[in-house]
C-alpha positions as CSV (number, residue, x, y, z in Angstrom):
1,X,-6.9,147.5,-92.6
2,X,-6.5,144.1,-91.1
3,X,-9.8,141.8,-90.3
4,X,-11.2,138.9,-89.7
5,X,-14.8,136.8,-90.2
6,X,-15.6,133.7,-88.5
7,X,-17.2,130.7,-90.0
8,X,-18.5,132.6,-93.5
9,X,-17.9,132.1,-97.0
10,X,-17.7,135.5,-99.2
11,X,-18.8,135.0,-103.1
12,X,-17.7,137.1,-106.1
13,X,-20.1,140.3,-107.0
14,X,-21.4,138.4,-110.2
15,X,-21.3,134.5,-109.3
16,X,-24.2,132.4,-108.1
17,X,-24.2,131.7,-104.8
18,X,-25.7,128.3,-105.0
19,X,-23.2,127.2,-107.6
20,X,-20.6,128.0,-105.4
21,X,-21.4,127.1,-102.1
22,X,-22.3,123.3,-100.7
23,X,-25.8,124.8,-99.4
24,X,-26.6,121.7,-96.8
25,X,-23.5,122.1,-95.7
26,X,-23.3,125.8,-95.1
27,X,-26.7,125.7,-93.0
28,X,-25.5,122.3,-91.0
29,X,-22.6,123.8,-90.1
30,X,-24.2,128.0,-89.5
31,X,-21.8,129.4,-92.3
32,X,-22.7,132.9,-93.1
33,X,-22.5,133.8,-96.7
34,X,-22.4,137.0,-98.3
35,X,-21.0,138.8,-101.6
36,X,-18.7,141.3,-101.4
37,X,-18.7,144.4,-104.1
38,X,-15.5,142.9,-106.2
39,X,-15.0,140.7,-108.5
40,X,-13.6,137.1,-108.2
41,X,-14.1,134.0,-107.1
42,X,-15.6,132.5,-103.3
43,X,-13.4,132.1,-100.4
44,X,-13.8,130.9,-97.2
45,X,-12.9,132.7,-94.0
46,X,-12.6,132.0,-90.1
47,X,-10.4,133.1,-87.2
48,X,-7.4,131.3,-88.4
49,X,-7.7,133.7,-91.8
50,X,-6.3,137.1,-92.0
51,X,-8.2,139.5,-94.6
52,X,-6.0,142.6,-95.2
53,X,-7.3,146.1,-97.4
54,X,-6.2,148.7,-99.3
55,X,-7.8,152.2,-99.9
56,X,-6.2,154.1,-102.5
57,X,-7.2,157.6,-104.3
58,X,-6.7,156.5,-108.2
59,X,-7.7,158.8,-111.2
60,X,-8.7,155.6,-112.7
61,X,-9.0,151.9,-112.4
62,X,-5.8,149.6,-112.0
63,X,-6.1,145.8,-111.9
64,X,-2.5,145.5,-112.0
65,X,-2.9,143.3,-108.7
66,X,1.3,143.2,-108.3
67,X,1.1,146.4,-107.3
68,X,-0.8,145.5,-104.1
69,X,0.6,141.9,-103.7
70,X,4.3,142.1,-103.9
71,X,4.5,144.3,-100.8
72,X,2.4,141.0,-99.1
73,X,4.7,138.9,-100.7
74,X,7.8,140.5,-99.6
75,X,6.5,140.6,-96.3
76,X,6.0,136.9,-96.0
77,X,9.1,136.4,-97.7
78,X,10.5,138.5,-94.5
79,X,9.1,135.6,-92.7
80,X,11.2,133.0,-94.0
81,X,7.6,132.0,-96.2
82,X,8.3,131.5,-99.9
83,X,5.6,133.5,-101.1
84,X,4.9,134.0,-104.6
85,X,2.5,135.7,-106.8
86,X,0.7,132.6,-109.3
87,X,-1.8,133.8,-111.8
88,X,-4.0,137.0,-112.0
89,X,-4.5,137.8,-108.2
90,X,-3.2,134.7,-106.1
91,X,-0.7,134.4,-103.6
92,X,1.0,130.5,-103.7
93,X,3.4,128.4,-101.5
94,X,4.8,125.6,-102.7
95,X,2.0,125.8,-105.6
96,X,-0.6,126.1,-103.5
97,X,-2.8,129.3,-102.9
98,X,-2.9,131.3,-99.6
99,X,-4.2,134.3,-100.9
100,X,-6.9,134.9,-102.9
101,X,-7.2,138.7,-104.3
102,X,-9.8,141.2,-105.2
103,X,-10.5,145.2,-106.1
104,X,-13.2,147.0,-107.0
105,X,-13.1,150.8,-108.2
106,X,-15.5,153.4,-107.8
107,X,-15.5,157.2,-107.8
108,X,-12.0,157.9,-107.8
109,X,-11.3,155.1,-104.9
110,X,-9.8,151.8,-105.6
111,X,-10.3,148.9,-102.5
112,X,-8.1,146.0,-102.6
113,X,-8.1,143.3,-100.5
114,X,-7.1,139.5,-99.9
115,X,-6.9,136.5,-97.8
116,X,-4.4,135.2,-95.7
117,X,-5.2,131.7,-95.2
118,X,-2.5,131.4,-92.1
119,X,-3.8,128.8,-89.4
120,X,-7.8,128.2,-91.2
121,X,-9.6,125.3,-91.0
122,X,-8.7,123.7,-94.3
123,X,-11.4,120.8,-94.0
124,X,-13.7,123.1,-93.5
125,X,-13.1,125.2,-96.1
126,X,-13.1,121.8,-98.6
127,X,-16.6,120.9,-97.9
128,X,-17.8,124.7,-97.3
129,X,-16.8,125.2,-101.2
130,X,-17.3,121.8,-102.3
131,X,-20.3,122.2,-104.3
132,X,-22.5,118.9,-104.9
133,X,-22.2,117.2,-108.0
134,X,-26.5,118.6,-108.7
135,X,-26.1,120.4,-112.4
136,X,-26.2,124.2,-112.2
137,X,-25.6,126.2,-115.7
138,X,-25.1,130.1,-114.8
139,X,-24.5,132.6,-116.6
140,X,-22.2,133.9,-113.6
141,X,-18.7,133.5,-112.9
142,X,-17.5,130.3,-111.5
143,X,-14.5,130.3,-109.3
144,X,-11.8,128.6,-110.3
145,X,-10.4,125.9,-107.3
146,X,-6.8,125.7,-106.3
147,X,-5.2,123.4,-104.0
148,X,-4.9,125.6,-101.1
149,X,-2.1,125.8,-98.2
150,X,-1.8,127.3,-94.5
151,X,1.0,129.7,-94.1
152,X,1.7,128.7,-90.2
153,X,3.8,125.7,-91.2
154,X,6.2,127.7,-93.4
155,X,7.0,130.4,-91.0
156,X,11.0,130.7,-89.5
157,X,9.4,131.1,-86.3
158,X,5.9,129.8,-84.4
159,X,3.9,132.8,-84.1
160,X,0.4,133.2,-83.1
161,X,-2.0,134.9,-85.8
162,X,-1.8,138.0,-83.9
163,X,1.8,138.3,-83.8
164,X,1.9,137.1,-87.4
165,X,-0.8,140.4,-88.0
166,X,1.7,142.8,-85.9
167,X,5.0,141.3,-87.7
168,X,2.9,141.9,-91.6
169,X,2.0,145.8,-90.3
170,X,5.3,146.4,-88.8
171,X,7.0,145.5,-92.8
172,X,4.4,147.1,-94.6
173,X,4.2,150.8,-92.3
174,X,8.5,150.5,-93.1
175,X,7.9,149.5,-96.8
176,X,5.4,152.6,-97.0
177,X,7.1,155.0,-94.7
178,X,5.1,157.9,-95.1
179,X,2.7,156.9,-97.4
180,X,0.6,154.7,-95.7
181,X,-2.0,155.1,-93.0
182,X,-3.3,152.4,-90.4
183,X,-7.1,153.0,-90.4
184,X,-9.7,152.5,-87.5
185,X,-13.8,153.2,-87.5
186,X,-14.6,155.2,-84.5
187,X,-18.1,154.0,-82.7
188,X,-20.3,156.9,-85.0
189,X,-18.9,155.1,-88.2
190,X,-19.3,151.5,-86.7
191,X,-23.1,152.4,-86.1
192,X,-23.3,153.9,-89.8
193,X,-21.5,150.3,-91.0
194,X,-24.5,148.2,-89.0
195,X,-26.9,150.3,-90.3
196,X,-25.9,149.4,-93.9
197,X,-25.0,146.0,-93.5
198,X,-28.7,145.7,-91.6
199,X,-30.2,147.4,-94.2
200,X,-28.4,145.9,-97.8
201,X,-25.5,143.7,-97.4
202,X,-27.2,141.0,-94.5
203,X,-30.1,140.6,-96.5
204,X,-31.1,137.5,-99.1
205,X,-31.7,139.5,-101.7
206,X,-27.9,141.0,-101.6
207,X,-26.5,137.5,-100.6
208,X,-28.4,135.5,-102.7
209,X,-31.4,136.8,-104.9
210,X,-28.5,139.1,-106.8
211,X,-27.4,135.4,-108.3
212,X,-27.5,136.0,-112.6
213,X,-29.8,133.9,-114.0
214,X,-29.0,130.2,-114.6
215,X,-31.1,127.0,-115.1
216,X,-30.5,124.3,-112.5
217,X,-31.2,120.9,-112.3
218,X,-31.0,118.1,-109.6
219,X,-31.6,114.4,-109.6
220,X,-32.1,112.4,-106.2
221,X,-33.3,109.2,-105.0
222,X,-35.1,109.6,-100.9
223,X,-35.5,106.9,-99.2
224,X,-39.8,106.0,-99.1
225,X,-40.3,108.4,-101.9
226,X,-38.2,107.9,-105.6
227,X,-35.8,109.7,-107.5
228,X,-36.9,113.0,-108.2
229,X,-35.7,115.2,-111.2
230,X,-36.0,118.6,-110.5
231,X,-35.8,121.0,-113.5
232,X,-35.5,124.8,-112.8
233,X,-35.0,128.3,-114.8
234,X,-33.6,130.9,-112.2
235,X,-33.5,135.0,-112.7
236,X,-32.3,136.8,-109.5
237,X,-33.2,133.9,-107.6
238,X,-36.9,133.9,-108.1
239,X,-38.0,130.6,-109.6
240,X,-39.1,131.6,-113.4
241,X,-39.8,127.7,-114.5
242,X,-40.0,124.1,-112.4
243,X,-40.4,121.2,-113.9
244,X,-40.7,117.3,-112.0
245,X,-39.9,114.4,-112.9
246,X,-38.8,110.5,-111.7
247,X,-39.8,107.3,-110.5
248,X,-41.9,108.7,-107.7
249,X,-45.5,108.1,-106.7
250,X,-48.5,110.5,-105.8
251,X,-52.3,110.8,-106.4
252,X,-51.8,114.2,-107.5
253,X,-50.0,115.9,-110.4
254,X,-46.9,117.3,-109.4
255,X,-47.4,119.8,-112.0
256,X,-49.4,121.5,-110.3
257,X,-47.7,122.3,-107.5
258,X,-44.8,123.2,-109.4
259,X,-46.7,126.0,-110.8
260,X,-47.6,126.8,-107.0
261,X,-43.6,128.0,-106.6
262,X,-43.2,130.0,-109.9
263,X,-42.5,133.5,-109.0
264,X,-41.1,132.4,-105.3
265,X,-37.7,133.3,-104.4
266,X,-35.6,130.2,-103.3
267,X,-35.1,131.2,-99.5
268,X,-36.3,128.6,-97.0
269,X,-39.2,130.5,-95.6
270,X,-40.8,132.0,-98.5
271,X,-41.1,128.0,-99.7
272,X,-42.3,127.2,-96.4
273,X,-44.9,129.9,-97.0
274,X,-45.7,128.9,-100.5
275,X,-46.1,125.1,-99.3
276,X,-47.8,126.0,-96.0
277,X,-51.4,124.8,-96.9
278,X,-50.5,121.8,-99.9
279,X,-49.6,118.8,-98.6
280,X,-46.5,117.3,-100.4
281,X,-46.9,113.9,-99.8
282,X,-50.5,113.8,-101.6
283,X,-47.5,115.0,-104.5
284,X,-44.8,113.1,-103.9
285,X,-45.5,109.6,-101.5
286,X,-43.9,109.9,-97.9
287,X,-42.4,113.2,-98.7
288,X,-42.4,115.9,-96.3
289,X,-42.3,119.7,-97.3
290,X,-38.9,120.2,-95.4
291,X,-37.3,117.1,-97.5
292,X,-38.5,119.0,-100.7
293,X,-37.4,122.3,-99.3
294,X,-33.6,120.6,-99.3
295,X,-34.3,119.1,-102.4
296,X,-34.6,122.6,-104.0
297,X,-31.9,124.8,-101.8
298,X,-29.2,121.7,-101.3
């Protein structure tokens, strides 16, 4: 299967989402996010990216990602693009990765699939992934970032992404005469996919609240207020521990109202809910809930 996402970054199963995306950013800019079932690290997609997947009936797990690569590789290679594979499950030019790759096994079915970065938004994708310098220790699996490289420039001949999409299925249906199978979803299975993307894989706790637990901690200095110090322990997302401190003023204890957030997941309108009726600034001096709210998510 070939497809495509706009504007979204897609995280590992077992990483923490806000260790690997730049969270301001990601809202600014109306970046969806959300984890996929494999392994790995994050990657950013848009309409100049080209995901391709792989279903295959396996007795038993393979992670030998060559298998699946290669016949990419010699693809683009058919391209005039000198395509190699570089480490575990990338896909370089020059050095520089175009293909990030992933699998995940499970009852007899191995799914692989991978990126195509061939015309993206590279800038983008920088700050998308570019996560602020704020200290986050997690006990989940950091991505590890490459320099990263269009494919579009490399090719013999100009081609649109869609004629590049035509010219990779042309090789690989020739490279797998026989054995392989285009697949599409007719409208019943599309309606069953919206119903469980609706249901589990659109919803924060999927996205976000399955993060492994990890203690954060940010220092900031806003303008009218002070540097604030903000010391958190993590589990699934739900704040566990909060801790303030810094240079900032307020005729109230701040402890306190961190012990207002304990057991509150870190998604913008639960806080909202929890801070509804405290008023910050009697807290923290000219500080407004939505400034802490960032403070916390960005």
């Amino acid at each position: 299967m070939f497809w495509q996402n706009d504007n979204a970054v897609i995280i590992g199963k077992y990483q923490n989402t806000y260790a690997e995306i730049n969270a301001s950013f990601v809202k600014e800019h109306r970046i969806k996010v959300a984890r996929r079932l494999s392994g790995g690290g994050a990657v950013y997609h848009d309409m100049g990216n080209l995901n391709f997947t792989y279903i295959i009936n396996s007795g038993e797990p393979n992670f030998d990602f060559s298998v699946y690569c290669e016949p990419i590789i010699r693809a683009l290679r058919s391209l005039g693009v000198a395509a190699e594979q570089s480490s575990r499950n990338d896909i370089t030019i020059d050095g520089k990765k175009c293909s990030g790759n992933a699998q995940n096994y499970r009852k007899g079915r191995l799914m692989h699939h991978g990126t195509l970065l061939y015309d993206s938004n590279l800038d983008m994708l920088a700050h998308a992934l570019n996560v602020p310098a704020d200290k986050i220790e997690s006990k989940a699996i950091p991505s590890v970032r490459s320099r990263v490289t269009n494919i579009k420039p490399y090719m013999r001949e100009p081609a649109t992404i869609e004629t590049f999409r035509d010219s990779l299925k042309a090789f690989l249906f020739q490279e797998y005469e026989g054995r392989m199978t285009e697949y599409g979803l007719n409208s019943t299975e599309l309606e069953a996919v919206k119903a469980l993307r609706d249901m589990k894989y659109a919803v924060w706790d999927w996205n976000y609240g399955q993060s492994p637990h990890g203690n954060i901690r940010k220092k900031r200095r806003i303008e009218g207020c002070g540097t604030i110090e903000v010391y958190m322990d993590v589990e699934k997302f739900m704040i566990r521990q909060l801790a303030f401190h810094g240079d900032y003023f307020g005729h109230e204890d701040s402890s306190f109202l961190a012990e207002q957030l304990i057991g509150c997941p870190l998604e913008e309108e639960a806080l909202h809910r929890r801070l509804a009726k405290l008023s910050i600034s009697s807290y923290f001096h000219n500080l407004q809930a939505d400034q802490l709210i960032s403070l916390l998510l960005c």
